[in-house]
C-alpha positions in Angstrom: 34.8 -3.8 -19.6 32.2 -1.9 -22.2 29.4 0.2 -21.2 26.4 -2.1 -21.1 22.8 -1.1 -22.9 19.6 -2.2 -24.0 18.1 -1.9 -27.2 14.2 -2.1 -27.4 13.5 -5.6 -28.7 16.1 -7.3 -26.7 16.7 -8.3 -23.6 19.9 -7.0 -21.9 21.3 -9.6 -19.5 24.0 -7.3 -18.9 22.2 -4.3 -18.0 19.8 -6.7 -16.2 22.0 -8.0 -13.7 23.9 -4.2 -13.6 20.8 -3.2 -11.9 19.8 -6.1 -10.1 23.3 -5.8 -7.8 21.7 -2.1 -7.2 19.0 -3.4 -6.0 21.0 -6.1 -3.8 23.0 -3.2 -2.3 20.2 -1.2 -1.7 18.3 -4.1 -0.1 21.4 -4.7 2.5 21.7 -1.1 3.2 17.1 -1.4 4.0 18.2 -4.3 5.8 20.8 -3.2 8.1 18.0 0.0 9.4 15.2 -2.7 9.8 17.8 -5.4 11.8 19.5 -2.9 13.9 18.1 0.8 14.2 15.2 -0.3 16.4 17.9 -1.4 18.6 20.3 1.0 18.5 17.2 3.5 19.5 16.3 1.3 22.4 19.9 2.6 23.8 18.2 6.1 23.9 14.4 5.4 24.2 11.9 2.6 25.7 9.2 4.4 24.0 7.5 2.6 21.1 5.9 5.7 19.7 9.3 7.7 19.9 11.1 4.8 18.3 8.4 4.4 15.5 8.5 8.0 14.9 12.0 8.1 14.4 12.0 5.1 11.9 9.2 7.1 10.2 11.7 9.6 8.9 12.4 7.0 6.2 8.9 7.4 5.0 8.9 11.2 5.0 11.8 11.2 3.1 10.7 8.8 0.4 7.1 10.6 0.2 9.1 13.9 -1.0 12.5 13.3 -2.8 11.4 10.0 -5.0 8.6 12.4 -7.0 10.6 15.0 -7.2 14.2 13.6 -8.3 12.1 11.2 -10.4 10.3 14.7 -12.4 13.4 16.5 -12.8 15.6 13.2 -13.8 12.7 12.8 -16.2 13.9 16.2 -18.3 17.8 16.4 -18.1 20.1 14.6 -20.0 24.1 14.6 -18.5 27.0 13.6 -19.7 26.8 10.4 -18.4 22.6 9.8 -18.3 19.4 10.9 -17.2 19.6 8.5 -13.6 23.0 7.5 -13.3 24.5 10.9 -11.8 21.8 10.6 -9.1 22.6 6.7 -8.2 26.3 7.4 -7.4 26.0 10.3 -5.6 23.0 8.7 -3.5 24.6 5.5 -3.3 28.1 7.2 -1.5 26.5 9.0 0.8 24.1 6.2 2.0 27.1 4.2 2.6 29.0 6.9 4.8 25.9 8.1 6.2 24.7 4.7 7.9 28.2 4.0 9.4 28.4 7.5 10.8 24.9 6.5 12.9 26.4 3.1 14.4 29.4 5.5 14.5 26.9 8.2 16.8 25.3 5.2 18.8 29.0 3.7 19.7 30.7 7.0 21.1 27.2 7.4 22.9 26.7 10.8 21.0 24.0 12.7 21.8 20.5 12.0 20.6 20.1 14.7 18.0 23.1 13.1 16.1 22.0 10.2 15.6 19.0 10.9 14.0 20.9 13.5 12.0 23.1 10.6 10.1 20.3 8.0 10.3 17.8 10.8 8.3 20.5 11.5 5.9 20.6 8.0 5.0 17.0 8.1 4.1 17.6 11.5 2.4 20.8 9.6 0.5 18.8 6.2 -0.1 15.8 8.4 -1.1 18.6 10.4 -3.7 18.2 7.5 -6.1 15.4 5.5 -5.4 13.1 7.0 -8.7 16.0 7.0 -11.1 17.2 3.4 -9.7 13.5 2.3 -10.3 13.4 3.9 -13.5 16.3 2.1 -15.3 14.4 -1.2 -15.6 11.7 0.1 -17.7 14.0 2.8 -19.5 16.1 -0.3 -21.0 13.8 -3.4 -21.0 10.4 -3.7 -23.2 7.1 -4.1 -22.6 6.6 -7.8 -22.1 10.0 -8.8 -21.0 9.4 -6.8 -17.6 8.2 -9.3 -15.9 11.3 -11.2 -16.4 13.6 -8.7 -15.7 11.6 -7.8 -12.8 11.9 -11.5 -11.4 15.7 -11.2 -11.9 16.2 -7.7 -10.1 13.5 -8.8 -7.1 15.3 -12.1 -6.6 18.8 -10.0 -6.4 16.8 -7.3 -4.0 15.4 -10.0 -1.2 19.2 -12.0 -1.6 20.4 -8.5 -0.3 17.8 -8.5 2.2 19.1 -12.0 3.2 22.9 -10.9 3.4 21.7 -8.0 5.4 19.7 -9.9 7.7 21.5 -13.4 8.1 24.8 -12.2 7.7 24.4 -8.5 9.2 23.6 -10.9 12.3 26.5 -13.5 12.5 28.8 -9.8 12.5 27.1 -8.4 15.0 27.6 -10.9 17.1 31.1 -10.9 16.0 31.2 -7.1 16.4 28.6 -4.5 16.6 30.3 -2.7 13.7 31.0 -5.0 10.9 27.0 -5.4 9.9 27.7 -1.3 9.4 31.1 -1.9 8.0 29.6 -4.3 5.0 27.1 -1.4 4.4 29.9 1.2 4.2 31.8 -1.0 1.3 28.5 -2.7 -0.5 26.3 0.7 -1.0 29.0 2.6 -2.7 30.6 0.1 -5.1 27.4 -1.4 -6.6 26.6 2.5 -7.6 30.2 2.9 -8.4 29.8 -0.2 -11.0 26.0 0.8 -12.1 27.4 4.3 -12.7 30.4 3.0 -14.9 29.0 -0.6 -16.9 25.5 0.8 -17.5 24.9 3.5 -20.7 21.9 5.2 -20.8 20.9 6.3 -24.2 19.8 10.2 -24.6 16.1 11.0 -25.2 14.8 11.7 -28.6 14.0 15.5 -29.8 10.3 14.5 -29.6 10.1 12.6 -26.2 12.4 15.1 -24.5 10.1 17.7 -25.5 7.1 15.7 -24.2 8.4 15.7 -20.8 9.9 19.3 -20.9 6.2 20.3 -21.7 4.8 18.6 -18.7 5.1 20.8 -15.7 4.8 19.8 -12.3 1.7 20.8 -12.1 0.3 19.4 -15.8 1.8 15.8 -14.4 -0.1 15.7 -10.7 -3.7 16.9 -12.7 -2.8 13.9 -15.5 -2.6 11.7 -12.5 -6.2 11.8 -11.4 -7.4 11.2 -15.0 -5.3 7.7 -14.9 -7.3 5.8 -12.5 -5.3 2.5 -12.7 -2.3 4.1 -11.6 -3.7 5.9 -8.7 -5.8 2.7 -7.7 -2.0 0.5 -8.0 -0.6 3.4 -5.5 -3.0 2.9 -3.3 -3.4 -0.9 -3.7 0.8 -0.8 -2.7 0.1 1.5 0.0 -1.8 -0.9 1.7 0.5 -3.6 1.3 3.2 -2.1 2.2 1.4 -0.4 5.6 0.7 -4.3 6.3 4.5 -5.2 5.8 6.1 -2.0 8.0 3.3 -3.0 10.7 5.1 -5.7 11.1 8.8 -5.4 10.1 9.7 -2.1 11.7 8.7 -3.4 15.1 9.5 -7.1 14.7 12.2 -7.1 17.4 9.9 -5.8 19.7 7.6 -8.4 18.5 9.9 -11.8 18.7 11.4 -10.5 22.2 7.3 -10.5 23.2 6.8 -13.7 22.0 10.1 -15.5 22.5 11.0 -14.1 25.6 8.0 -12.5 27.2 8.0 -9.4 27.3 9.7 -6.7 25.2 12.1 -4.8 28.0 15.3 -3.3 26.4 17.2 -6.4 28.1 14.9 -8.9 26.7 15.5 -6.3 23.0 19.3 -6.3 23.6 18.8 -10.3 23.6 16.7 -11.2 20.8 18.2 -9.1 18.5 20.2 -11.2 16.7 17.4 -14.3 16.6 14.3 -11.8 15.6 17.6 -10.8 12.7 18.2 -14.5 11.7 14.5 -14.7 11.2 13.8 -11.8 8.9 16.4 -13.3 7.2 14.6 -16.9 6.5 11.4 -14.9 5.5 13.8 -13.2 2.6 15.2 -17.2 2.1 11.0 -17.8 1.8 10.5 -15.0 -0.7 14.0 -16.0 -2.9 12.0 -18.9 -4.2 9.2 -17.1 -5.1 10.5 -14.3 -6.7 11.5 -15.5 -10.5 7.7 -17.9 -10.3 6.3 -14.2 -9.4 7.6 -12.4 -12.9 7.1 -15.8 -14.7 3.1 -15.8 -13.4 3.0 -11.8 -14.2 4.4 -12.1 -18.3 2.6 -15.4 -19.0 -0.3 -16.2 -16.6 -1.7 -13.1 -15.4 -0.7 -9.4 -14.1 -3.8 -9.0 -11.9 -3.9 -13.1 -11.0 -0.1 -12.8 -9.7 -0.2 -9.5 -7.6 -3.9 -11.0 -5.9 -1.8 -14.7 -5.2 1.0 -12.5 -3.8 -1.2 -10.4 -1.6 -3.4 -12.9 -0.4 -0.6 -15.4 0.9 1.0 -12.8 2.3 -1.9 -11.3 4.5 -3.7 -14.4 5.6 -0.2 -15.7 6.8 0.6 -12.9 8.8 -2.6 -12.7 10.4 -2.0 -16.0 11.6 0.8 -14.6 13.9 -1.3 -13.5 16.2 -2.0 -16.9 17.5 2.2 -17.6 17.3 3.5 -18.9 21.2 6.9 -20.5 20.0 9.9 -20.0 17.8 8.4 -22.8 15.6 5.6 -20.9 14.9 7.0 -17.9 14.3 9.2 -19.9 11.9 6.7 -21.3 9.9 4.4 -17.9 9.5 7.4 -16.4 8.3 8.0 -18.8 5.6 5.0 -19.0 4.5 4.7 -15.3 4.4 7.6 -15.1 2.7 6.9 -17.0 -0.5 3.6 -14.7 -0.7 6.4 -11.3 -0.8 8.6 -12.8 -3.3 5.4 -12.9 -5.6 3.4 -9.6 -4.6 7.3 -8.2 -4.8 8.2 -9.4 -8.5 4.5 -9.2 -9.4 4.4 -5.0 -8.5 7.3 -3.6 -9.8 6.8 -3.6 -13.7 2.8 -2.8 -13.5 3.8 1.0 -13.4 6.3 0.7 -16.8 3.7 -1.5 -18.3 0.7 0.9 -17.8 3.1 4.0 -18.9 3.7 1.6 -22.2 0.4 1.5 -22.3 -0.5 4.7 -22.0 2.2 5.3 -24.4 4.3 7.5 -21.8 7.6 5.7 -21.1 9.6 8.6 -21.8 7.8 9.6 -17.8 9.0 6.6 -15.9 11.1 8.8 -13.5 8.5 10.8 -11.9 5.9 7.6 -12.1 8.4 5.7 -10.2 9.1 8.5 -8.1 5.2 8.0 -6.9 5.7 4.4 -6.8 8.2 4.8 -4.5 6.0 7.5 -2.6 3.3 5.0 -2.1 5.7 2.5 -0.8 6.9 5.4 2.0 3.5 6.2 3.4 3.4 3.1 4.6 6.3 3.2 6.8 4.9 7.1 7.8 1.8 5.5 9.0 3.5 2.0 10.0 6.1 3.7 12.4 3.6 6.0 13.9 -0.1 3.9 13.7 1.9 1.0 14.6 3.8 2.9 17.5 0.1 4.1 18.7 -0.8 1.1 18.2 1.5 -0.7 20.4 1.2 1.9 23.1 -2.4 2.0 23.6 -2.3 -1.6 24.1 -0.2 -1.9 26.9 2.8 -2.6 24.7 1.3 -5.5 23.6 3.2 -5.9 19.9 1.0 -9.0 19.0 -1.9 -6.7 18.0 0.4 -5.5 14.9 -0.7 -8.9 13.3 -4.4 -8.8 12.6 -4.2 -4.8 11.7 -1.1 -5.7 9.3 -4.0 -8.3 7.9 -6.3 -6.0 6.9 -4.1 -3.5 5.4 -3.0 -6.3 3.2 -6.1 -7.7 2.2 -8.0 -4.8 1.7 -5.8 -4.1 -1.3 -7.1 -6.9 -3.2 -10.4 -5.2 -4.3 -8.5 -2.2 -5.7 -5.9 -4.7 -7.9 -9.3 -6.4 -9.5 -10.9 -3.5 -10.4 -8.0 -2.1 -12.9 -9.0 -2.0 -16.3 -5.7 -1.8 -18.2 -3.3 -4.0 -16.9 -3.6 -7.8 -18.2 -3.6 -7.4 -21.9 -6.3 -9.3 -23.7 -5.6 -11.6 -26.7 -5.1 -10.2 -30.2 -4.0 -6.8 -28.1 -0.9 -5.2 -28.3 1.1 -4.8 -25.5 
């Protein structure tokens, strides 16, 4: 089969869908940590705070190796492309990585091993994250990003959904297939990116543009762009809301659904609390092509606000949840607010680099994009640890502070000044 490539002007199905089964791979590998490491650390800890720290590593990872394999992917050109060599190296030693944790927890290894493998998944994951990112905008134009972005988040949530729905009928089949499906999915999809994808080489002039631009040069530059810091820290505070919630949700459906959250009443609920992170993916699938639809045509600031505000108000409401039903219901309808904010976020930082007339700097932009989307799981892990702890374990109280995280990123989205492009402009 030939390479596949995008002219700009076009719109590359091919290299489209190339990336989107990245993303789905990626998502199932995301998955399979948020389903199952919380409890595979309740075999070695009861501690909240402990656990939350531990699934913090992810975010100290992706606040350090995003930006900086996004800056130096940026200015080298290999044989085979500027991203590619760093999505098929990430992407096989995510896959081996993850199976050697469940590997680790299985044997009953010691501690220290286990978060060995599980951080060098992050570190792996983390490998390719920027230049992963970074394809999209490389190969698709300025007001078709919204589309492909619709495309590529509707394939990233469907992997969330395989990880979730069926990473929980194998575990109840067998502890290790969820880990299993990991160790095959990860590695082929960057096998196949790495081989049906062509990247084209930078021109003399842009390559010297980002050769020119030091570390240094690029993090001053930053504070004179103000939409793109006020869009990191908009998505920081969305995505704090989300990890509030999703890194603990175990904890959180065992409290609700079966009283209390004891590492028996964990050990149970695991594969319902799985099964319903699942249906809020199945919620967010038919929202995510709307989402790019409402971002190209209707409005960039209008669809990231609709997003955003579904989402938070929803997940305040679980709070109040007693029942499964409940639970049920706040999930789907927070749900279909993700699949917007989700499809709605991801082109806003190649559109304001189009802008800004700066494409040829999409890896180390998307490198902080994906930084601002790691703080959050920093500060969700270990707030929403505290959190939890100073309560009295109560996990309920992750609701109304995921709220305001969520909401409070509103004003910052309405106040950009560059991203909806206003008639008779050029994109």
């Amino acid at each position: 089969m030939p390479s596949e490539t995008a002219k700009k002007g076009s719109f590359a199905m091919g290299v489209v869908l190339g990336i989107a089964f990245l993303a789905f791979s990626r998502s199932i590998g995301w998955a399979l940590n948020k389903g199952f490491t919380f409890t595979l650390l309740s075999y070695y800890t009861e501690s909240p705070f402990v656990k939350g720290v531990a699934l913090a590593l992810e975010g100290v990872f992706g606040l350090v190796v995003p930006p900086l394999i996004g800056w130096y992917s940026d200015r080298v050109f290999y044989r085979s492309g500027r991203r590619k060599p760093f999505i098929i190296v990430g992407g096989l030693l995510a896959g081996f990585s993850l199976f050697m944790a469940y590997v680790t927890y299985d044997n009953g290894w010691f501690f220290e091993m286990f978060l060995f493998f599980i951080s060098f998944f992050y570190f792996s994951m983390h490998l390719y994250t920027a230049p992963f990112r970074a394809l999209m905008p490389d190969l698709i134009e300025s007001g078709q990003r919204g589309k492909a972005s619709g495309i590529i988040t509707l394939f990233e949530v469907v992997g969330n959904l395989t990880g979730f729905i069926l990473g929980s009928i194998l575990w109840d089949m067998d502890r290790m297939f969820p880990f299993l499906m990991g160790l095959i999915l990860i590695p082929l999809a960057a096998i196949l990116t790495y081989a049906l994808i062509h990247e084209e080489e930078l021109d003399e002039e842009s390559l010297a543009k980002v050769k020119d631009e030091g570390i240094i040069d690029y993090a001053k530059r930053m504070f004179h762009e103000m939409d793109t810091l006020k869009f990191y820290a908009a998505q920081t505070l969305w995505w704090m809301g989300f990890e509030f919630v999703a890194i603990f949700f175990i904890g959180i459906a065992a409290q609700i659904l079966l009283g209390a959250p004891t590492e028996e009443n964990i050990a149970k609920i695991t594969s319902t609390a799985v099964m319903l992170m699942g249906i809020f993916n199945i919620a967010a699938v038919f929202t995510a092509l709307p989402g790019g639809y409402i971002y190209d045509k209707i409005g960039r600031k209008s669809a990231i606000i609709m997003g955003d505000a579904i989402f938070g108000v929803s997940i305040f409401a679980g709070l109040f949840a007693k029942n499964y039903t409940q639970v049920l219901l706040i999930l789907v309808v927070a749900g279909l607010g993700w699949g917007i904010l989700l499809s709605a976020s991801y082109p806003v930082i190649g559109d304001l680099l189009s802008k800004f007339r700066r494409e040829e700097f999409n890896g180390r932009y998307y490198g902080l994009f994906e930084a601002s989307r790691s703080i959050p799981i920093i500060l969700g892990g270990s707030i929403g640890g505290f959190i939890v702890a100073i309560s009295g374990k109560d996990y309920l109280t992750l609701f109304p502070s995921s709220a305001i995280a969520v909401l409070l990123a509103i004003p910052l989205v309405m106040t950009m000044k560059h991203l909806d492009t206003k008639k008779g402009e050029e994109e």
